[in-house]
N, C-alpha and C positions, 0 to 999 in steps of 0.2 A: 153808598154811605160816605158824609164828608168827613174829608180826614181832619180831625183834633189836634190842637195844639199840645205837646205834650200826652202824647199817646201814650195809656198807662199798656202796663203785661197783662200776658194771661191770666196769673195769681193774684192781678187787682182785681179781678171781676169776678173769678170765686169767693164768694161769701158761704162757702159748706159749713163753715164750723157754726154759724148764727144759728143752726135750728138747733143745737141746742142749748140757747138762751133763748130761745121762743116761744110763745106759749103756744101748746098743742094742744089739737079739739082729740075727743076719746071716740076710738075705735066705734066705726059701723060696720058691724058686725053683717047685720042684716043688708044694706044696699054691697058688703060687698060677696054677701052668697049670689043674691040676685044677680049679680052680673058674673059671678064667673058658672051660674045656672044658664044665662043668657051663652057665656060663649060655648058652655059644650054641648049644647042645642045647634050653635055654630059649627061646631067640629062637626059631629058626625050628619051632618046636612049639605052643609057647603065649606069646607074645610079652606077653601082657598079666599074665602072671604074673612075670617075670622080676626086679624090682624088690621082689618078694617072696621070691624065690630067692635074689638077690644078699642080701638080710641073714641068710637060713639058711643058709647059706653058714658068714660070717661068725663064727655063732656054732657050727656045727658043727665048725669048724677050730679054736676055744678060742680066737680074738681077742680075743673081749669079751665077758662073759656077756648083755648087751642090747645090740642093734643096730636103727638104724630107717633108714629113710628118711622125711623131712618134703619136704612140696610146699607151697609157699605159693600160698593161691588166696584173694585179695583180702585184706582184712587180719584175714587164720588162717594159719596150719600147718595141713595135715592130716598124720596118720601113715598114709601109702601104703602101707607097709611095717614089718611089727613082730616082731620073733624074739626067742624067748630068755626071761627072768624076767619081762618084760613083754609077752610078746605078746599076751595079751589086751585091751588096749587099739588095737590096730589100729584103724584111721579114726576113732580120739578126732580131738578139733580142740583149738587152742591160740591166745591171739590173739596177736598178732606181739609187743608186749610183755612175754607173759609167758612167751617161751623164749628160750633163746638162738641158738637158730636165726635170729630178726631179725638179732641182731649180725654174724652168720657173714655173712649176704646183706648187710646194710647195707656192711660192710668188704671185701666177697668176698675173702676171706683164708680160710687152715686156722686154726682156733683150739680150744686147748686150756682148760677152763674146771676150778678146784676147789670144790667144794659149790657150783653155781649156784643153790641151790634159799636162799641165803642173799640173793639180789639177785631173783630174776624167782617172781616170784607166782603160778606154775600151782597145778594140782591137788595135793596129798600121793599120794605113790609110794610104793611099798616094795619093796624096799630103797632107802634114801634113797643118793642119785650119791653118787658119792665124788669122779673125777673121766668128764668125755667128751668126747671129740676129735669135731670135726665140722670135716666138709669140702663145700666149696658146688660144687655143678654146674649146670650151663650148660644152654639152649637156649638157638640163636642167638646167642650171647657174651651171654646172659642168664642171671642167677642165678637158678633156680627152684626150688630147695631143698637139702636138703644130705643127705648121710652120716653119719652118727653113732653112734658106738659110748661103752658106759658102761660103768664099773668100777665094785661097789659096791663100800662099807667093809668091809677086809679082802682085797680082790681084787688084781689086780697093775696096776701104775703103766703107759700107756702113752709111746712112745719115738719114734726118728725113724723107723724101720721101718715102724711102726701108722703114722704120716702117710704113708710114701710109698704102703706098701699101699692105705690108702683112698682116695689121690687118683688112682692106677690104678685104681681100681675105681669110684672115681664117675665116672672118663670113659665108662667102662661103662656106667655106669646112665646118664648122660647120651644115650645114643647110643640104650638100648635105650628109654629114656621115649621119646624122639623118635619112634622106630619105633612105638610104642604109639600115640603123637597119629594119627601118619600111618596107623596101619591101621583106628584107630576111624576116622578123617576119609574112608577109602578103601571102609570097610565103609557109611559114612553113605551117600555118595554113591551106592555099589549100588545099595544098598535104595532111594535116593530115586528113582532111576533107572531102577530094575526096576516100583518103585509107577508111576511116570509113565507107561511105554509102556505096562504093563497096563491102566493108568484109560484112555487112550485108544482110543477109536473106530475111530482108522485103523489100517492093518495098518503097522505098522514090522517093518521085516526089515533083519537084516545079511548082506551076500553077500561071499566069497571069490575072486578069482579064481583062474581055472586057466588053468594056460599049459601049451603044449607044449615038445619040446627046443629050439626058435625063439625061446621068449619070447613068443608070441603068444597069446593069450586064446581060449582053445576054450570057456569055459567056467564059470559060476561055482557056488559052494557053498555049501549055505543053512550060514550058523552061528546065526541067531539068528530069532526070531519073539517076536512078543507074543499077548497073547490073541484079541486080533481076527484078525490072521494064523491063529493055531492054528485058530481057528473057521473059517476056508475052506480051509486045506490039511489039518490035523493036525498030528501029527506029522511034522517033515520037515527037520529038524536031522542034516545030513549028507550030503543027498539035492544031486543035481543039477537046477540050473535047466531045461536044455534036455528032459531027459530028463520031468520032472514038468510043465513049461510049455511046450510047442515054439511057443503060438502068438507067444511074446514075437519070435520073428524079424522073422513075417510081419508084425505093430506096430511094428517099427523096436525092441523094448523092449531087446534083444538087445545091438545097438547104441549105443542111448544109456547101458546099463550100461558097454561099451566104453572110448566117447570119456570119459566119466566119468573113469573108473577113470586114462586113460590121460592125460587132461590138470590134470585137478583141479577143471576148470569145473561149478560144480551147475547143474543143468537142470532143468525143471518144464514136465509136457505133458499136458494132456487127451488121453485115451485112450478113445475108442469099443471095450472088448474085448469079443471075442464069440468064445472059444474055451474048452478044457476046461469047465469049471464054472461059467465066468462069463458073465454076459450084461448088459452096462450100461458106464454112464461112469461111468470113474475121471480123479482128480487126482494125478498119481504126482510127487514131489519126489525126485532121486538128489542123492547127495552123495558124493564120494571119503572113505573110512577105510580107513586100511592100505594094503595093497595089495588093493581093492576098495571095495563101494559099500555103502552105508545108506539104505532107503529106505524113503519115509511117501507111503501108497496110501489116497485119501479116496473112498468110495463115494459120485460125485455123480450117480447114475444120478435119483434123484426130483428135486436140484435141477434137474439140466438139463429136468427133462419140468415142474417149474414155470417155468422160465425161459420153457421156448417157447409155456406158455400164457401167460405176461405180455406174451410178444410177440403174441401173437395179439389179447390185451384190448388192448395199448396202439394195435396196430391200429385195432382199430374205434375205441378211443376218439379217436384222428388224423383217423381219418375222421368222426369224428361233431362233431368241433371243428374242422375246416379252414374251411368256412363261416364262423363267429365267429372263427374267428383270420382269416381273410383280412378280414372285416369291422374288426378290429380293426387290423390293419395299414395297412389304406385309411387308418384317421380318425388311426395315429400318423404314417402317412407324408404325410398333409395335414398335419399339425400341425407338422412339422420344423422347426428353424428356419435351416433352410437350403434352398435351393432342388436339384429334384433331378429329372429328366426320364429315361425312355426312349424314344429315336428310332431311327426307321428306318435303312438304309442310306443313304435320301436326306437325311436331315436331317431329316425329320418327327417331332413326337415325337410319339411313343403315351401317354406317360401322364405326367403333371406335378402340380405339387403348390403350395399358392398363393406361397410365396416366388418359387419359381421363376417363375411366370406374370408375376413383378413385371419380371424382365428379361427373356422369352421371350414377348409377348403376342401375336408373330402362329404360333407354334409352330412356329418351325422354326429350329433351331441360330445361329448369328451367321456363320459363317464359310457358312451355304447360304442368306442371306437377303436378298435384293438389297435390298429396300427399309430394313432397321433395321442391315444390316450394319456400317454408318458408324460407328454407335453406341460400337463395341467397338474398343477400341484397346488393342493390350501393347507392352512394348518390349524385346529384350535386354539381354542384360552390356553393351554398348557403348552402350546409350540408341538405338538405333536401332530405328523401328517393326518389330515383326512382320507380316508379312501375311497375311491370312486362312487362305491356305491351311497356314500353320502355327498356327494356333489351335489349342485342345486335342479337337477336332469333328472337324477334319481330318484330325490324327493320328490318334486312335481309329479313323476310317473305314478306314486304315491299317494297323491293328492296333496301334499304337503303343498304349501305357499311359502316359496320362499324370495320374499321382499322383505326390508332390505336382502338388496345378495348378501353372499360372503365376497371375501378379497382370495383372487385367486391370483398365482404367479404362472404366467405363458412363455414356449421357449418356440421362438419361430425360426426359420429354416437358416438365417442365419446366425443361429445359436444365440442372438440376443433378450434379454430375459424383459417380459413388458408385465405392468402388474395391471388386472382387471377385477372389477366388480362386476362379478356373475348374481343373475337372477333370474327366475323360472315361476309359473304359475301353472295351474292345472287348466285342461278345457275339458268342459263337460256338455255332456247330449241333455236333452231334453228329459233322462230319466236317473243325471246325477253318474251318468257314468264317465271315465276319462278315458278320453278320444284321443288326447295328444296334449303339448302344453306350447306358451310362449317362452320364451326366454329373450333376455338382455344382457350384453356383454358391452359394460363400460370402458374404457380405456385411461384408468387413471396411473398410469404410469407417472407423467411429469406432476398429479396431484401428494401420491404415493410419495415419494422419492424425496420432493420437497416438506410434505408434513414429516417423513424420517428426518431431512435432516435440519429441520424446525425442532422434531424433538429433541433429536442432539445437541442443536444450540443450544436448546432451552436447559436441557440435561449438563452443559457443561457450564452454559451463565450459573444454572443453581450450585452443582461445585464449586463453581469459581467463587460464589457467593457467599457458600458457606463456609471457606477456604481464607477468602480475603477480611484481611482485618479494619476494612473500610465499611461501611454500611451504605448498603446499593438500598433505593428504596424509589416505588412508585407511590403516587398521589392522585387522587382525581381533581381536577385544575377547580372545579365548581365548590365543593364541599371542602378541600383538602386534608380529607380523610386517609390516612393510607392505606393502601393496597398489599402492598407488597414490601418485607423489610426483612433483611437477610441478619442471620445471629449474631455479626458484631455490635448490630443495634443493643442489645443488652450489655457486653461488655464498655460499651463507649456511656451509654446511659445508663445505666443501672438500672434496667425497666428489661421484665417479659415482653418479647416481640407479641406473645396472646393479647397480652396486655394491653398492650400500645393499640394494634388493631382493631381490639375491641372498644378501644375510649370513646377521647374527645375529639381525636384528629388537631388541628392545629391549638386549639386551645389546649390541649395537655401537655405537647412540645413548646409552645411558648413558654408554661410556666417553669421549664425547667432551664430555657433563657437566663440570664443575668440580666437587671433591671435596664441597664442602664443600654443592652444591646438588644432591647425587644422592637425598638420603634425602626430600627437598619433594617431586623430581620424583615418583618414583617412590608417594608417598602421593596426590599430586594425578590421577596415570593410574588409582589402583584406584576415586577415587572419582567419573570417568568411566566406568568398567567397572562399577560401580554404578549407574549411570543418572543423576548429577548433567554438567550442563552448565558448567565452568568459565573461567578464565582463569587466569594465573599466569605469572611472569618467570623467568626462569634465565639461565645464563651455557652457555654453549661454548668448549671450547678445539678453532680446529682442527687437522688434522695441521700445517699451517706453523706452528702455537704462535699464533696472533693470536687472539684473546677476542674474543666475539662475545656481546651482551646480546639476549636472544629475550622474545617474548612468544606466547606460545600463546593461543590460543581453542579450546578441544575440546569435544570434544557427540557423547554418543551414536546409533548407527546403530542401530534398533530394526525387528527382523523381524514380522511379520504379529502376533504374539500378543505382544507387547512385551519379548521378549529381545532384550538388547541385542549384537547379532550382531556390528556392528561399530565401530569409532571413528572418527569423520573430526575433523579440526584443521585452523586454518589458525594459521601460525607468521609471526609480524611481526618481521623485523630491526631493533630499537629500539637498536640500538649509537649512532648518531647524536642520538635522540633523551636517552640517557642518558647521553652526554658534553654532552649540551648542557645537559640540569641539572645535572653536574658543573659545566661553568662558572659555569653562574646561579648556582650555588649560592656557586661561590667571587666571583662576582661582586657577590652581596647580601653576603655574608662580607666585602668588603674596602668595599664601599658604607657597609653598619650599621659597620665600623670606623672610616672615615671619618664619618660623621654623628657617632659617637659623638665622636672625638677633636676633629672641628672643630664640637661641640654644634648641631647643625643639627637643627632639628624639623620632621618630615614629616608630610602629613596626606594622605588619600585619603577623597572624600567621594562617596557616591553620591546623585546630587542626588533622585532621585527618591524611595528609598527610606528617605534619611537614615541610610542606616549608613555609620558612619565607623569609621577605623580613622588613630591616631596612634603618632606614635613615643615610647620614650621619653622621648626630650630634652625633646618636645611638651607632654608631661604636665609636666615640672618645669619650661618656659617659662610654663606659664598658671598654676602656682604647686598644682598636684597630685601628690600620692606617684602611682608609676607604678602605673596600674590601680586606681585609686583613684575615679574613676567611670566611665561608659559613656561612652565619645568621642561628642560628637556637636554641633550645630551652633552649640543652645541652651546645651553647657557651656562651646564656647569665647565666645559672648558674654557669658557669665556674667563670666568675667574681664578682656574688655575694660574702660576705663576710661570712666567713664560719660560724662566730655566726650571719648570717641573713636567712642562707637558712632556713633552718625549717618555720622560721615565714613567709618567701616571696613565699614556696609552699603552706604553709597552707592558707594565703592571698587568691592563684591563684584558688587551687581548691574550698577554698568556693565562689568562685563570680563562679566560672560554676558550680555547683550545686544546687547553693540557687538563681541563675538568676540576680544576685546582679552588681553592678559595682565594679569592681576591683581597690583600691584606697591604697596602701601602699609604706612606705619608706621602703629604705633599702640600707646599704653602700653597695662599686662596691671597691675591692681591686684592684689596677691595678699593674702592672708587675713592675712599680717601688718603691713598697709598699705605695703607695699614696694611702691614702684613702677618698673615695668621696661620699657623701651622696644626692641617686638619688630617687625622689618621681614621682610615678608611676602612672598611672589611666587609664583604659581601659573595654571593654566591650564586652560580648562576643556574637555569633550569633549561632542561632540552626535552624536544618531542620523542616520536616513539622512532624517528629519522638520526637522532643523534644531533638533531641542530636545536642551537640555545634559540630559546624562547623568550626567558624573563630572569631579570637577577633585580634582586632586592640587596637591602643593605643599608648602612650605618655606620655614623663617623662622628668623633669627639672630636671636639677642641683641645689641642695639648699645644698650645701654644706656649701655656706658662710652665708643662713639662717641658718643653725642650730649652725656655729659657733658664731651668734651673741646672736642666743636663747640661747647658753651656757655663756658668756657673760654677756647677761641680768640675766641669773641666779646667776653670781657668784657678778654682779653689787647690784642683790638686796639683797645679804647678807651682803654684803660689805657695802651698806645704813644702812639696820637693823644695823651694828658692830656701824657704826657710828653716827645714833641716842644713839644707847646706850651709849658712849660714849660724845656726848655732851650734852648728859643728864644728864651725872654723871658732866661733866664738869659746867654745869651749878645749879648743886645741890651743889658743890663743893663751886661756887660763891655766892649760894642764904646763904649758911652756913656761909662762911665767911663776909661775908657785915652784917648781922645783927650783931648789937653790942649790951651791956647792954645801957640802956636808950633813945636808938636811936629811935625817932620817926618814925612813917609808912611812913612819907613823906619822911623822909632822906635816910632811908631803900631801897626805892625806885628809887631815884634817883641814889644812886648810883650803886644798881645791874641795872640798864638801861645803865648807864654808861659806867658800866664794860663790858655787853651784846653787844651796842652796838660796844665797841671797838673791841670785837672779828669779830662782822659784816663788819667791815671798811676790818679788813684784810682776811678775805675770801673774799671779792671784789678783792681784791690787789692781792690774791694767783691766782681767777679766771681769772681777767684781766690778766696776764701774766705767765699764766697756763706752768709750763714743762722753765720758765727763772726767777724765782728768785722775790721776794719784793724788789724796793727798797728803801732803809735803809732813806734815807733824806725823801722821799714822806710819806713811812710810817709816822715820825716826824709829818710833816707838816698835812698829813689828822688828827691827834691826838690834836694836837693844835688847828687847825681850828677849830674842833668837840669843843673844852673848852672853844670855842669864846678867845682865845687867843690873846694882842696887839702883833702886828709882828715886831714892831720896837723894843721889850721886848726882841726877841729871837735872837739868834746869834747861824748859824749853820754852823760848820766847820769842815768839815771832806771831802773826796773822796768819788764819786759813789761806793756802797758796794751794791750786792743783795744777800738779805738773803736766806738760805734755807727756805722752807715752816715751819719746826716745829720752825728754831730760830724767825718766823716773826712772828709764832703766841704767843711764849711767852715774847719778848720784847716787842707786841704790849699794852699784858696787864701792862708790865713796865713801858710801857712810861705815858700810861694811869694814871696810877697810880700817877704818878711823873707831871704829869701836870696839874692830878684833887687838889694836895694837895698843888702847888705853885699858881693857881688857888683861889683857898682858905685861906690858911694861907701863903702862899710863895710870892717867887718874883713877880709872877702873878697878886695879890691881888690889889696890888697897884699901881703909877704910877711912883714909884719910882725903881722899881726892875728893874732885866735883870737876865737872864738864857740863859747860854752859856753850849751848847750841840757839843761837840768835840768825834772825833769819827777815829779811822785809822786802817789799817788793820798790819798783823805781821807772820810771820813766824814763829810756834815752833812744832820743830821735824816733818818738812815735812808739818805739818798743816796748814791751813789759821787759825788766829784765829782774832776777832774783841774786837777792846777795844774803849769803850764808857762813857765818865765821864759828868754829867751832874750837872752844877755850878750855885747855885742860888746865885745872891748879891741883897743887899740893901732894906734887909726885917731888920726893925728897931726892931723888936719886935718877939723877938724868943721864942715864946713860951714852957711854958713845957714841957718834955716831955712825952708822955703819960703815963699812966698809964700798958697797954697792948699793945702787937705787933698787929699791923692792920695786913689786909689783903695784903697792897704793901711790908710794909715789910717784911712779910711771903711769899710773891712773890719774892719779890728781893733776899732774902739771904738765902733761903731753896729750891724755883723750880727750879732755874735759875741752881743751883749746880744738882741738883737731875736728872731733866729731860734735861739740856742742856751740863750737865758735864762740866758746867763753874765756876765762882766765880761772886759775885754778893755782895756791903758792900753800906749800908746808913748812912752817919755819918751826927747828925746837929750838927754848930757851927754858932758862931754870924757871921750874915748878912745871912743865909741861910743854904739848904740843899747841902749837894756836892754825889754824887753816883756814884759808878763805876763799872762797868760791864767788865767780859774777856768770850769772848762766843768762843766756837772751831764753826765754820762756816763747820759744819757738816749736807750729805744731808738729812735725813730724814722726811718721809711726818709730814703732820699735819690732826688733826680730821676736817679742816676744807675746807681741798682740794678734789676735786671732779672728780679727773683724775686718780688716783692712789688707789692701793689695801693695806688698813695699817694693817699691825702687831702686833698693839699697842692693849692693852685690856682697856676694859672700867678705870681698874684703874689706868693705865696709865696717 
């Protein structure tokens, strides 16, 4: 076919769906009985032609000028069938590609195709299709080829009629191919059938029976022979058994055709016949068919006359080998390795063998031996001796059989005890009487002795088992089902051990897993079931909800050639143990918080090996970034301070030799010559030898404690300076207040005076400790103190604050100057006024203070004294002395006038309590 430009699809050259828009001619009824009249005329005549009929048909009736039939046999078409302008291509072939026959079967649909020879690539045809209907038929609800008829160009269009017709008619052909398959398949089997009993030897025969008006079997009818049959009867297809065989009665063969027949049971008999024509052994096999029998007749007349001379050879040859086999059974039955005697009726034995001779040395049974009788001892179900007369010797004599023996316990001659399994049988004569017996005497001592103490182990693992608060458990490695689980399994799981073993095996244990540790467990059991030995933690939750923390031990269970047959594990309840390093845990967690927050440095020193291990804080007390070197003995003396080590070893070794706690200071120079004073304390631990092991311990920083101890020490020198000092100060005052004539009372008053005015101004230093007195307040608390009138005083001057020493000696100024205007001054009366003026000035850089205080309207000025007081030895000799000022009291009428120039210099006073003074008591 030439190839086209623009080659359309498959689905361009089906046009199915046009027949129905096409006009169809109505049913012929009558041409199409006539033709499927024709083809089962065909079936049952020549069945294998029919498929070739059915398209002559076809085209003899004007359906379609070409008609075929295609069968697909592997991947071809064959044309089975071909009529009409192409019939002579009949059994062409095509490959499934190149017709459209594939499509029909690939869809199994009817389909209608136009010009197919425009898509599928067979051979060129003439007349070239125009269009053709194929329809697919069945075997088995399988598509195995199809129907097809063709219309060349120029011929007439087919309709829906042409489709119904051909798919009544490929059920046709579908039905008579089948019959085709079945009668080649039926034909094969004959011939194969017919070949087989011929090529055979034996006589096969099939027989009929024959019954009378009873139903009962008078008789059978030959229908079939092979050749080997034919060669001893003939012909005899039709003929009656009895009448051509009668000796099969006198055989039973009669018979056994019968029961045959009548039950269905095949039977198979050696046959000695010796009647009509026959003389020899046969091997006759019946078998029920139909209603009668089939039967296979093997001429074993030479086997049997070989058989009986092999009996006669194997005879002699029995006999001519009894000798060496009896010689040979002598030296295997000495050899046994069990002991094994024949005795008499009385106990004697006739013949033994040397195991046996080991516990039988004077030859006569245990239970008939007076003198070794002792020897032997067994014991019941109840541990109670047996007594001789029930030994296995006994019995036997008895007739009793006793296999298995019993366990008997032996004491041989050097009193060692062996354990054996005795057993005995009876021997009887020809008339059931007993002559004597055998007996067997095992030597399971090292069998004995190990199964005891097998059961002991076992007896004490199960103690132990149900003893230990662990759960021991076996597994079989294939199912991992359990075996074996001892009672703490309940207590740890909250589950009956019945229980458990009767479950799910590993699915019921899983599920009492924790979610999130199922996928470990289960990877940790295959790679037990692999033959590694492991350990591993999980969780449980049990039925009451409580968590339980497990630890497993498991190890394979390995059979004789190293499969691993089964699992054993033992399971440790570590709930307690893993709440207890919860605690530690949060216990070091709030310890290392505390260390941290109260900087406490820890150390743990193994004395013998010298590994140490410190804490942070440790690291930054001895002046290291943390981990910044290896902790150890020689780095923290590295940081001791070089006038400390001596004293901080002698510390270390008397607390480990005297058993002592380790408690000393000692500075830590660090790299930036900072010096830090670190106090120490630790304890050390010794073996069961009395020698130190390990000392731990801890140490603060008191560096800013010992600089306040130093502090305090220099604070309380500084007190003692200054008691002595206002002690002289006050011996100074008690000296100068007493006058001649002055009474005790006046005396008093005014060193209280004076005393306390000192007191006002260490208030006034302390109130405003490190800023100054100032100057107006001072005034005013002095005045207040002399109950002073306020409308009396006039005070004029700017905020001034004094230093400490000028507040403490203007205080006793003012004092002075207000106790005497008070008294004799403008104070006295209600006529006075004192005006206290006061400014500050500049000279040569310095602050200096000038203060003039002005008494009026004192009528009455008295003399003046006799002797300088104490104000004025205050005023015009301290003031110069100790404040490096000038200081002048002049009285004139109406009052005193006084003036003061003080350098406003800072130096302490005896009366401050902040500050370290210089000043000496005489000061």
């Amino acid at each position: 076919m030439r190839e086209q430009p623009n080659q359309p699809s498959v689905d361009d050259v089906i046009i199915t769906e046009q027949l129905l828009s096409r006009p169809s001619r109505a049913p012929d009824w009558k041409m199409e009985a006539a033709i499927l009249a024709t083809l089962a005329r065909e079936t049952a005549e020549r069945p294998s032609e029919v498929l070739q009929k059915l398209t002559d048909c076809i085209v003899a009736h004007g359906i379609a000028p070409s008609a075929g039939i295609s069968l697909l046999e592997g991947d071809h078409f064959r044309w089975d069938a071909l009529s009409g302008i192409w019939a002579h291509f009949r059994d062409s072939e095509l490959p499934i590609s190149a017709s459209p026959c594939g499509v029909v079967i690939a869809r199994n649909e009817v389909l209608l195709f136009e010009r197919p020879d425009l898509v599928f690539s067979g051979p060129p045809v003439e007349p070239e299709v125009a269009e053709t209907l194929l329809v697919p038929f069945h075997l088995d609800a399988r598509p195995i080829g199809t129907l097809w008829v063709v219309s060349h160009e120029g011929g007439r269009r087919f309709d829906r009629e042409d489709k119904r017709l051909l798919t009544n008619l490929s059920q046709f052909a579908a039905s008579a191919f089948q019959i085709r398959v079945r009668t080649r398949e039926l034909a094969e089997h004959r011939d194969l059938l017919r070949a087989t009993m011929d090529a055979s030897t034996d006589m096969i025969q099939v027989f009929r029976a024959l019954r009378d008006d009873a139903g009962e079997i008078v008789d059978f009818e030959w229908l079939l022979n092979n050749h080997a049959s034919e060669s001893r009867y003939g012909e005899v297809r039709g003929e009656r058994l009895l009448e051509k065989n009668p000796g099969v009665v006198r055989e039973g063969i009669f018979d056994t055709f019968k029961q045959v027949t009548e039950t269905g049971i095949t039977q198979q008999n050696e046959r000695h016949y010796v009647h009509e024509q026959f003389d020899g052994w046969f091997l006759q096999t019946v078998v029920k068919l139909d209603d009668g029998v089939a039967t296979t007749t093997k001429d074993i007349t030479a086997w049997k006359a070989s058989q009986m001379e092999v009996l006669r050879l194997n005879e002699e040859v029995a006999r001519a080998r009894l000798h060496e086999s009896e010689a040979r059974l002598a030296a295997v039955f000495e050899a046994l390795p069990v002991g094994v005697h024949v005795a008499d009726r009385d106990g004697t034995t006739l013949l033994t063998n040397a195991n046996l001779r080991r516990f039988l040395p004077n030859g006569t049974i245990p239970s008939r031996d007076p003198e070794r009788g002792d020897r032997w001892r067994a014991w019941d179900a109840d541990r109670r001796l047996i007594p001789p007369s029930e030994f296995p010797g006994s019995r036997s004599s008895r007739g009793e059989t006793v296999v298995p023996g019993i366990e008997m316990l032996y004491r041989d001659d050097d009193g060692r005890e062996i354990w054996t399994s005795v057993s005995s049988v009876p021997i009887r004569n020809e008339h059931g009487e007993i002559t004597g017996q055998v007996g067997v005497i095992s030597d399971i001592d090292v069998l004995k002795r190990t199964a005891e103490a097998l059961r002991e182990s076992e007896e004490r693992l199960r103690e132990f088992g149900e003893a230990s608060q662990n759960v021991l458990w076996i597994r079989d490695a294939d199912t991992l089902q359990w075996t074996y689980l001892t009672p703490a399994f309940e207590a740890i799981y909250g589950l009956k051990v019945e229980q458990v073993l009767a479950g799910r095996g590993l699915t019921q244990w899983l599920d009492l897993v924790v979610e999130e540790d199922r996928a470990r467990v289960t990877a940790e059991i295959d790679r037990v079931r692999r033959g590694e030995s492991i350990t591993f933690e999980y969780r449980v939750r049990r039925p009451d909800g409580e968590m339980r923390w497990l630890r497993d031990t498991d190890f394979p269970i390995r059979t004789a050639d190293g499969r691993v047959e089964r699992i054993g594990g033992i399971g440790e309840d570590i709930t307690h143990i893993k709440q207890a390093q919860h605690a530690l845990e949060r216990s070091e967690e709030r310890l290392r918080s505390a260390v941290e927050v109260g900087k406490i440095g820890m150390w743990d020193w193994d004395v013998r090996t010298g590994e140490t291990t410190w804490s942070d804080e440790h690291f930054r007390m001895e002046g290291y970034e943390v981990g910044e070197v290896k902790p150890s003995y020689e780095r923290w003396l590295e940081r001791v301070h070089p006038d400390d080590r001596s004293a901080a070893q002698a510390a270390l070794r008397t607390s480990m030799h005297e058993r002592t706690d380790y408690a000393h200071e000692f500075r830590s120079l660090h790299p930036d010559q900072t010096v830090h004073w670190l106090s120490a304390r630790g304890r050390f631990f010794y073996d069961e030898r009395e020698e130190p092991t390990r000392m731990v311990g801890a140490m603060i920083d008191v560096t800013d404690r010992r600089l306040w101890e130093d502090r305090q020490q220099t604070l309380l020198a500084e007190l003692q300076h200054r008691v002595r000092n206002i002690l002289a100060v006050i011996r100074s005052l008690i000296r100068r207040t007493h006058e001649p004539g002055q009474s005790a009372e006046e005396f008093i008053q005014h060193l209280e005076g004076r005393i306390d005015a000192l007191a006002r101004t260490q208030v006034l230093l302390t109130r405003g400790a490190g800023a100054g007195v100032d100057l107006e307040l001072l005034i005013l608390d002095e005045l207040t103190a002399q109950a002073a009138r306020r409308d009396s005083v006039v005070l004029d001057g700017p905020p001034v604050a004094l230093p400490p020493k000028v507040a403490e000696v203007l205080t006793l100024a003012v004092h002075e100057l207000a106790t005497n205007a008070v008294k004799y001054g403008a104070l006295s009366g209600s006529e006075g006024l004192v005006t206290i003026h006061w400014h500050e000035e500049q000279r040569a850089g310095q602050r200096w203070l000038l203060l003039r205080w002005i008494e009026e309207g004192v009528h009455v000025v008295q003399s003046a004294p006799r002797r300088q007081g104490f104000g004025t030895e205050l005023i015009t000799r301290r003031i110069p002395y100790e404040l490096q000022g000038r200081g002048s009291l002049n009285l004139r009428p109406g009052g005193i006038v006084c003036e003061l120039e003080v350098p406003l210099i800072e130096r302490a006073s005896i009366l401050q309590t902040d500050v370290h003074l210089q000043t000496t008591p005489d000061s």
